[in-house]
N, C-alpha and C positions, 0 to 999 in steps of 0.2 A: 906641161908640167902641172897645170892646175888640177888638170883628169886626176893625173895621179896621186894627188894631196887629196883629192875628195874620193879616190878611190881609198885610199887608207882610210880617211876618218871612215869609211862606211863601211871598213870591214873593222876596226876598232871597235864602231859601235854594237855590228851584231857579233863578234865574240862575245861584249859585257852581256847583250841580251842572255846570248845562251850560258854565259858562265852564272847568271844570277838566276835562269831556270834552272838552274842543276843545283844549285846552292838551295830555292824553293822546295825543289822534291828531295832533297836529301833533310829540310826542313822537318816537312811535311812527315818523311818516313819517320822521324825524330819521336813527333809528336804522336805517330798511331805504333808505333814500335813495342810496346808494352802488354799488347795486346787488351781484352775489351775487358770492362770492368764487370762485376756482380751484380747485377739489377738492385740485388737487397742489402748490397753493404754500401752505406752512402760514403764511409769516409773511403773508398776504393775510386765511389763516381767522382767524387770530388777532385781526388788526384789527377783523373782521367780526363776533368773538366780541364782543370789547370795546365798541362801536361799539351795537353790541346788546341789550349787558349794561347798559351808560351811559342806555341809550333805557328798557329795564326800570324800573329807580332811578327814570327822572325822572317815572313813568306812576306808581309805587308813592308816589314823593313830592305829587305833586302831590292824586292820588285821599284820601292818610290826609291833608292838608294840608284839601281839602275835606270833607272827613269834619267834620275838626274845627270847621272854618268853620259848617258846618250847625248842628251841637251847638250851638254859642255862638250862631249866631242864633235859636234855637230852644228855648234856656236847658234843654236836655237833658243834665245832666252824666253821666245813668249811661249814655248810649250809644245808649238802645232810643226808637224813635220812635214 
């Protein structure tokens, strides 16, 4: 019975992996989706910056979000797997 409790938590945890990679690249696409800005128009780069930078955040959120998801499924509180 125990296999099988550690066999669920271990596929719990790599669904969250792969559901928070898909959640990163759809991020990701989010953020370059607009296409590229004008070399010369700065208030374009700037959006592009931001736009970007927003896309960053939401790929950093989501990755330490599943991070942590893992741990607790995994009853790992110091970190190391």
């Amino acid at each position: 019975m125990r296999e099988e409790e550690d066999l669920g938590r271990w596929r719990r945890a790599v669904a969250r992996l792969i559901e928070a990679q898909q959640e990163a690249l759809d991020a990701t696409d989010r953020g370059l989706d607009s296409g590229e800005a004008d070399p010369g128009d700065d208030a374009q780069l700037l959006e592009a910056n931001e736009r970007l930078e927003g896309a960053l955040v939401d790929v950093r959120d989501i990755l330490e979000g599943a991070s942590d998801d893992v741990r607790g499924i995994l009853g790992d509180a110091g970190g190391a797997a």
